[in-house]
C-alpha positions in Angstrom: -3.5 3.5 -5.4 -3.3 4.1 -1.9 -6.2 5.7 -0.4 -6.1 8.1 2.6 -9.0 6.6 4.2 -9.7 6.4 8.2 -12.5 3.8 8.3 -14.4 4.3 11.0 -12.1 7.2 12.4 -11.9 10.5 13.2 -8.4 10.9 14.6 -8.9 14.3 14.8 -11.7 14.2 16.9 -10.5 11.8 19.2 -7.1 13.2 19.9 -9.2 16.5 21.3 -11.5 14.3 23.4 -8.4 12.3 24.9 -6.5 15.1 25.7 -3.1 13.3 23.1 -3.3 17.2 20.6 0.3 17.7 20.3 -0.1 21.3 20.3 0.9 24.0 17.5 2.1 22.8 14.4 5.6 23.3 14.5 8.1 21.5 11.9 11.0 23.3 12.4 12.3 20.6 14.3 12.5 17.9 11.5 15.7 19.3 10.1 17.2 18.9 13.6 16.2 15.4 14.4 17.6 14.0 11.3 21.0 15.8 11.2 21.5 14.3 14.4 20.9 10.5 12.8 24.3 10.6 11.0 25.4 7.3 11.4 23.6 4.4 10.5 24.8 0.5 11.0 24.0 -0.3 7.5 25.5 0.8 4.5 23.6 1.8 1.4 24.5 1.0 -1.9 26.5 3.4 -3.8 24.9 4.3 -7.5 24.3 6.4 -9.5 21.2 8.1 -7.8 20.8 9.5 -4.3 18.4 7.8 -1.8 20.3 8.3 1.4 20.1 12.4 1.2 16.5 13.0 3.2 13.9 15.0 0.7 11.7 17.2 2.8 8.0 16.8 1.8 6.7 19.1 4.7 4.9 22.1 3.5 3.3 21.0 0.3 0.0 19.4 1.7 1.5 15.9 1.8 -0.7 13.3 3.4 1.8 11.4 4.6 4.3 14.2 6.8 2.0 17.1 6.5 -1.2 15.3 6.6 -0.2 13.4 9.5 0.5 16.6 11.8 -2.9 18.1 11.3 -4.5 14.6 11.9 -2.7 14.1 14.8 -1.8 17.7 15.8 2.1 16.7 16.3 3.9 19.8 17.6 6.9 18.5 15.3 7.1 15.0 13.0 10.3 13.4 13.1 8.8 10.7 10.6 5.7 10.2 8.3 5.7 6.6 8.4 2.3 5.8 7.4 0.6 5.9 4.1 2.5 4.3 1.2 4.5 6.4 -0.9 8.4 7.0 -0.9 9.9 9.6 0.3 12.4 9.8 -2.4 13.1 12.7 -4.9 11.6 10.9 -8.7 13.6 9.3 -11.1 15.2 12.4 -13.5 14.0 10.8 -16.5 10.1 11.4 -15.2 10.8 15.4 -14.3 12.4 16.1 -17.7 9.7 14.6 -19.7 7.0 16.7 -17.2 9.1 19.2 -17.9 9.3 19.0 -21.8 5.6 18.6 -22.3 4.6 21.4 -19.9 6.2 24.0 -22.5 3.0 23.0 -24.4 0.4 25.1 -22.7 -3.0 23.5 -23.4 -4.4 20.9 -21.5 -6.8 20.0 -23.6 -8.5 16.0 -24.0 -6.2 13.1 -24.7 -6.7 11.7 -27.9 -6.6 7.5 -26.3 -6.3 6.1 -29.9 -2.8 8.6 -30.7 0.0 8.0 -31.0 1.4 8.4 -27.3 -1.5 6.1 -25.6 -1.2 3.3 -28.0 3.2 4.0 -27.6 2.4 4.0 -23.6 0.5 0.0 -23.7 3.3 -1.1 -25.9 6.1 0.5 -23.4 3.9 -1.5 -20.5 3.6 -4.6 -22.5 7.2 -4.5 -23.4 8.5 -3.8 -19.5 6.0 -6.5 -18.0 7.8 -9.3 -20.8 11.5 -8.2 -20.0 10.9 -8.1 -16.8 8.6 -10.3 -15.4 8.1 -13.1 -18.5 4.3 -12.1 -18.9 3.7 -12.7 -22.4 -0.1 -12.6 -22.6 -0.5 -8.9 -22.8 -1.7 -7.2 -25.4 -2.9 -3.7 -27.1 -6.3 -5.3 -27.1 -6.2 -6.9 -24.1 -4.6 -3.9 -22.1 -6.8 -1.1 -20.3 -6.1 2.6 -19.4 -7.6 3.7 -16.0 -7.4 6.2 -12.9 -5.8 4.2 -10.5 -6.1 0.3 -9.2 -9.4 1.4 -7.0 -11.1 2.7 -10.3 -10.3 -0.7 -12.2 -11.1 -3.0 -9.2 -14.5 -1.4 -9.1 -15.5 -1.3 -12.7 -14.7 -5.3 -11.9 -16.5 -5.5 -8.8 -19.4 -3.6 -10.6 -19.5 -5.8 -13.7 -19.3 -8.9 -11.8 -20.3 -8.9 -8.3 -24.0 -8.0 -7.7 -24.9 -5.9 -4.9 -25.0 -7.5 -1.2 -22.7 -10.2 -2.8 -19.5 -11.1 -0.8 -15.6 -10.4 -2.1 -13.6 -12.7 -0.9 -10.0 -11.9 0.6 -7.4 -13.4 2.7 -6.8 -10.5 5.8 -5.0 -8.9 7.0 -5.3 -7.3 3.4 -4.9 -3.4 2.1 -7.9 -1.4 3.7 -8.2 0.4 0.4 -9.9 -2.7 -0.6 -12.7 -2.2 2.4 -13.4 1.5 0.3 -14.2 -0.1 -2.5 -16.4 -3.1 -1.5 -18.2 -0.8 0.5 -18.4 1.8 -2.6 -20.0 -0.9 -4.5 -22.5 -1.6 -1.8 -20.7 -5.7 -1.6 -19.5 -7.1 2.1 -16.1 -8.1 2.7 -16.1 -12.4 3.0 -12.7 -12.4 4.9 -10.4 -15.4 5.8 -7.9 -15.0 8.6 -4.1 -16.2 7.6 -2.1 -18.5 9.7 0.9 -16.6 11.2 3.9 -19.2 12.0 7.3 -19.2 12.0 7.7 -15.3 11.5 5.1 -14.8 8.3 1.0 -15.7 7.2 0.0 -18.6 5.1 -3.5 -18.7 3.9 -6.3 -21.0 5.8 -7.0 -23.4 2.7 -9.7 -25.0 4.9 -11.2 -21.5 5.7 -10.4 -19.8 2.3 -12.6 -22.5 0.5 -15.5 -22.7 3.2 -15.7 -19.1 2.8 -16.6 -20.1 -1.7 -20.0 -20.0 -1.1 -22.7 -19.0 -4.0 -23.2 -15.3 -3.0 -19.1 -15.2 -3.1 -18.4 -14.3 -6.9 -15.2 -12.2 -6.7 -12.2 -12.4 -4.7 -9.3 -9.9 -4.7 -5.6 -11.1 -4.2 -3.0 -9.1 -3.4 0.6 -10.3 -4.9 2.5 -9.4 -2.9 0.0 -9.1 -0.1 0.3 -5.5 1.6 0.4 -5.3 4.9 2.1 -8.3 5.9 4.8 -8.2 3.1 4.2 -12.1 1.5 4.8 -12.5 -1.9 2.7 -15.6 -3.3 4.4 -18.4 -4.4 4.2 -20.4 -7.9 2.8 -23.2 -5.5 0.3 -21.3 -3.6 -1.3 -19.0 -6.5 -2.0 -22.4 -8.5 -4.3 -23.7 -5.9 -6.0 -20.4 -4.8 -6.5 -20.1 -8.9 -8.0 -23.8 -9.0 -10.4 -23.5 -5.6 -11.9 -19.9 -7.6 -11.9 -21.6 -11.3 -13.9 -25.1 -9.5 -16.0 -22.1 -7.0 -16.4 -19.8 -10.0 -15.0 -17.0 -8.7 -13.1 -14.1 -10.5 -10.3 -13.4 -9.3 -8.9 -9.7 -9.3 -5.2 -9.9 -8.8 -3.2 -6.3 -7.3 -0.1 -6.3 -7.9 0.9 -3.0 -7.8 3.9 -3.8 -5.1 5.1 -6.1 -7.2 8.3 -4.7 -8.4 9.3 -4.6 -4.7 10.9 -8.1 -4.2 13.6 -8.2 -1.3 16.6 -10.7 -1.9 15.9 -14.3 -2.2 12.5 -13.8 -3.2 10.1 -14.3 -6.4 7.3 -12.1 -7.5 5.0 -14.6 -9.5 2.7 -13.0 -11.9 -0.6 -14.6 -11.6 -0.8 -14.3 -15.5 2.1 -16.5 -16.0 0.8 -19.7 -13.9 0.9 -22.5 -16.4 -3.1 -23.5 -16.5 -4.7 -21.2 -18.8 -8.0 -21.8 -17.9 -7.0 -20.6 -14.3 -5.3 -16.8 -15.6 -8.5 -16.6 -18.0 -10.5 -16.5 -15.1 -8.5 -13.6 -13.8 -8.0 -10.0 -14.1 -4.8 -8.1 -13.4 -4.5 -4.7 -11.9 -0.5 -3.0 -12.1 0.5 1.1 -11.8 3.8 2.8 -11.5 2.4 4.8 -8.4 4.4 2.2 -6.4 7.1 1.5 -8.5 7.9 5.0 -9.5 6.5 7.1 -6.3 3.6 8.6 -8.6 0.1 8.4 -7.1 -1.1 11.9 -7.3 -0.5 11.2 -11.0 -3.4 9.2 -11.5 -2.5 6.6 -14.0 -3.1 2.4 -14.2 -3.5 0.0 -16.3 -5.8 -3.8 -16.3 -5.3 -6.8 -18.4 -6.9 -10.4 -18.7 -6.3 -13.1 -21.1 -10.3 -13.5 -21.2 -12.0 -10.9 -24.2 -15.7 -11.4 -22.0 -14.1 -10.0 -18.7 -12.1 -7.3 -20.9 -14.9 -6.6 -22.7 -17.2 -6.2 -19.1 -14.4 -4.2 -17.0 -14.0 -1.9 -20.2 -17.6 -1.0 -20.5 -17.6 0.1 -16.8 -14.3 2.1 -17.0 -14.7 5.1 -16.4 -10.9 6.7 -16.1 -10.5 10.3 -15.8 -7.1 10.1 -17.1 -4.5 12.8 -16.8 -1.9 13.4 -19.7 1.3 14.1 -17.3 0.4 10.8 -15.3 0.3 9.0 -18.7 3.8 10.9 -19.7 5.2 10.8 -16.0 4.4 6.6 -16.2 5.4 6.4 -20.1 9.5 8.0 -19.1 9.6 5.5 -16.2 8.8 2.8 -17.9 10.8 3.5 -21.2 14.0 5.0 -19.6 13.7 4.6 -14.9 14.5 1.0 -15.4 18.4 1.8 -13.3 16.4 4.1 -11.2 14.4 1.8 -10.0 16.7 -1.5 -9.7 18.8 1.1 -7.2 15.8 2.3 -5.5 14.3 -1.7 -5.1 18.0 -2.3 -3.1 17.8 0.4 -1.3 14.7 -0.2 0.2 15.9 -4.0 0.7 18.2 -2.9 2.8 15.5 -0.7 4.6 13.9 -3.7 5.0 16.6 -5.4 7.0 17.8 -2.6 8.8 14.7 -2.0 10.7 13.9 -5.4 11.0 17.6 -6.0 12.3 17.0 -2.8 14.4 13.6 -3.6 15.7 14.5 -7.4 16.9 17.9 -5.8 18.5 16.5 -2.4 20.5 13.0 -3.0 20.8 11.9 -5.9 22.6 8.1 -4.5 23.1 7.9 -4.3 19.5 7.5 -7.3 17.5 8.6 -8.3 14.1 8.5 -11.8 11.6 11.3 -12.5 8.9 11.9 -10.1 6.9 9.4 -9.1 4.1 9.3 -10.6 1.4 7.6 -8.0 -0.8 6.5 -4.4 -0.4 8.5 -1.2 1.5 6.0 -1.8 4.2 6.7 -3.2 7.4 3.9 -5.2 9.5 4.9 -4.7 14.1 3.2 -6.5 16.5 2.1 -3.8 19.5 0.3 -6.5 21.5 3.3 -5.3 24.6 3.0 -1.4 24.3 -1.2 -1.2 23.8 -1.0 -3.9 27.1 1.6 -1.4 28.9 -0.4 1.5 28.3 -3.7 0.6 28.7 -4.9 0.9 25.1 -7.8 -1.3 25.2 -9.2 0.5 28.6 -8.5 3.7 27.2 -10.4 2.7 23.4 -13.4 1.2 25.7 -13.4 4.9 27.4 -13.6 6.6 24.3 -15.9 4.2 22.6 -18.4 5.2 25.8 -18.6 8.9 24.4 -20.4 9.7 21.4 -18.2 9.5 18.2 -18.6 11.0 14.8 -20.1 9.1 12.0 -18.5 7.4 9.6 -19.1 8.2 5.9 -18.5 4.5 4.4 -20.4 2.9 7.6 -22.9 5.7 8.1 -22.4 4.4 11.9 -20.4 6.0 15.1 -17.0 5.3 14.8 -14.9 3.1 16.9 -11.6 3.3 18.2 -9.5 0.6 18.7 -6.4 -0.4 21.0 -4.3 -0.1 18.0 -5.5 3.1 17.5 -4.6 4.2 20.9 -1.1 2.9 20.2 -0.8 5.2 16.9 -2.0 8.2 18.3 0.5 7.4 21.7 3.9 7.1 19.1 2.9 10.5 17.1 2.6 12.0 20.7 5.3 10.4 22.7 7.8 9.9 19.9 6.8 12.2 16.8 6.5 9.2 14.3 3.4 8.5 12.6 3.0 5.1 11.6 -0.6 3.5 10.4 -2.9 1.7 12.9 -3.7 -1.8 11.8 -7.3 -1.5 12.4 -9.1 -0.6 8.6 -6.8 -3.8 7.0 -9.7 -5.9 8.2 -9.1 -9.1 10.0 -5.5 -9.8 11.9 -5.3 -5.8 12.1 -5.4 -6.3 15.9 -2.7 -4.6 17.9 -0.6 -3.9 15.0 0.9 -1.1 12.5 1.8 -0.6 9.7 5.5 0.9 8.7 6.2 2.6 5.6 10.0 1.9 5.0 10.3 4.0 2.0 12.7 6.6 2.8 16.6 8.1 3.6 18.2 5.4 6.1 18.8 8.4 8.4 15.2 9.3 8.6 14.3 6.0 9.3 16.7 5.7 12.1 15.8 8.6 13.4 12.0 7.0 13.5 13.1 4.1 15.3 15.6 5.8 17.2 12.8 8.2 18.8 10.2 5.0 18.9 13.0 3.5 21.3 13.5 6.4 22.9 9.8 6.5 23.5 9.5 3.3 24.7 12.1 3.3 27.5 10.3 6.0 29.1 7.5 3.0 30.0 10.2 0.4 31.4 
């Protein structure tokens, strides 16, 4: 689902105007950096499959290590910490079935009403009940598309008119910002509350927002950046405000199976009023779960036949057969795989936000997430310490590529600087916080999906950074 989008930013562009180009791509180095992270104050789970051993990606155009040199032009990376995918080497049981039906060399259309299709919604209907206690899925009720973004927008299309507003409680994804702007629609966004170390939503502000030119709203459960997952008290009411508002709601929840310890993932499809989940839509892939973007493969559901029947009409999913097979084996047999590979990553989770709190007091972080690998820091200390905002206002003063989705000049932001200054000063790319809309200011986002010795050798470098400024 994730989207590689830099709205309103050409990084590249900017880095040769500031003078921050890293210089020749070199990667040689990566190797280096994280043989010498070899101890690590937390220890990792010991299964049956191997997260700790760092998979290098570099070299086969990935956008989240490879990507983020060129973008950046990093002389070395000791980390791609941005976009989110994991860093982790599949689940066996997806390569040997990519491998079995690759000894069949045609690639001809997919037949959706075979056999394997109509095995792959009963594998997702069956996973979803085991797991998660959703009960209202169903063959008929259960839709094949590209990705989350092509499903949200075949919603957005058949329900929100042009110039309408979409509703959302920010900071939120900036993938959603592609496709409201896609579907020529303006982003209606509600700032959260932050207290006591995570956001709540404005209620006041959320419902003041319901106005009649608002007819959608997407919810993200749990909500990436900031790492909330949605409570069986809170979804209720932001269900009732959009039922008595007549809103749709279009719930993501493709993070979902990314809970950390002593926290629930509540399906909006299982809240108890049924009139509320009829009035929603449900969007869920295994390009999270099982690391499998570039596979192109997601699904929709909704209790209501109209809204089934409406999203369906304007689906139009250029489905690939391995993603379907690739999302089929994980679902039918990466079940261990991915119970090891959610602990793992909880412990991610509190090792850098143990880390953080302990080494790097100009860095700030909340409690711990409570859903997602994705970590939300507070820069407000380093952009003040070096002058981000007087260096964005510089910048902003010379003239700055268009953007495609804005057709306007681009502006960089302090947290922008901030990004750029890490990938130079410390070789870690991590995501600026300014495309995920509202609340974006002077933060990052941090992809914690990966070996506990790369990621220490992130934060170790980002410390390292840092004390160079004291």
């Amino acid at each position: 689902m994730e989207q590689n989008i830099k709205t309103g930013h050409d990084r590249r562009s900017f880095l040769k105007n500031a003078g921050l180009s890293g210089g020749v791509l070199a990667l040689g180095p990566l190797a280096a950096s994280l043989a010498s992270s070899n101890e690590v104050s937390a220890t990792p789970r010991n299964g049956k499959y191997d997260f700790d051993t760092p998979y290098n990606r570099v070299g086969f155009d990935d956008v989240k290590w490879d990507g983020a040199v060129r973008a950046e032009h990093m002389s070395h990376i000791v980390a791609g910490m941005g976009i989110a995918d994991m860093d982790f080497r599949c689940a066996p049981v997806v390569t040997e079935a990519l491998r079995k039906r690759i000894q069949h060399e045609n690639w001809g259309y997919l037949d959706m009403g075979s056999p394997g299709p109509v095995a792959f919604k009963e594998g997702l209907i069956n996973w979803n009940k085991k797991r998660y206690g959703i009960t209202v899925m169903t063959p008929e009720n259960t839709g094949i598309t590209t990705g989350v973004h092509a499903g949200i927008m075949a919603t957005l299309r058949a329900y929100a008119p042009p110039g309408s507003k979409v509703l959302m409680a920010t900071p939120i994804y900036n993938g959603f910002y592609y496709d409201i702007m896609g579907s020529k629609l303006v982003a209606n966004e509600s700032l959260m509350h932050y207290a006591n170390g995570r956001y709540e939503i404005d209620w006041d502000d959320l419902e003041r927002r319901m106005t009649p030119d608002t007819k959608v709203t997407i919810l993200c459960n749990p909500q990436n950046p900031v790492g909330r997952a949605w409570t069986k008290e809170e979804l209720p009411r932001y269900g009732e405000l959009c039922l008595k508002h007549h809103i749709k709601v279009l719930s993501d929840e493709i993070h979902c199976d990314f809970i950390t310890k002593g926290n629930k993932y509540t399906p909006f499809s299982t809240l108890d009023d049924k009139k509320i989940v009829a009035n929603s839509i449900t969007f869920k892939s295994g390009s999270k779960s099982f690391s499998l973007p570039a596979m192109k493969c997601a699904w929709f559901f909704t209790t209501s036949p109209e809204m089934y029947k409406e999203v369906s009409f304007w689906n139009r999913a250029d489905l690939s057969t391995l993603g379907m097979i690739a999302e089929q084996a994980a679902y039918s047999g990466g079940e261990a795989w991915l119970d090891e590979c959610v602990d793992y990553i909880d412990g991610n989770q509190g090792f850098a936000n143990d880390y953080i709190k302990k080494n790097v007091p100009m860095i700030k972080v909340g409690n711990k997430p409570e859903g997602t690998y994705l970590s939300w820091l507070d820069v407000s200390a380093v952009a003040d310490k070096i002058g981000a905002q007087k260096m964005a206002d510089e910048e902003n003063r010379k003239p700055q590529p268009i953007s495609m989705l804005t057709n306007k000049p681009t502006v960089i932001t302090p947290e922008d600087i901030v990004s750029h200054w890490f990938a130079k000063n410390a070789n870690v790319a991590i995501e600026s916080g300014a495309t995920f809309g509202n609340g974006g200011l002077n933060h990052l986002r941090m992809n914690t999906a990966t070996s506990r010795r790369t990621l220490k050798a992130a934060l170790d470098s980002v410390t390292a950074a840092l004390k160079h400024l004291a």
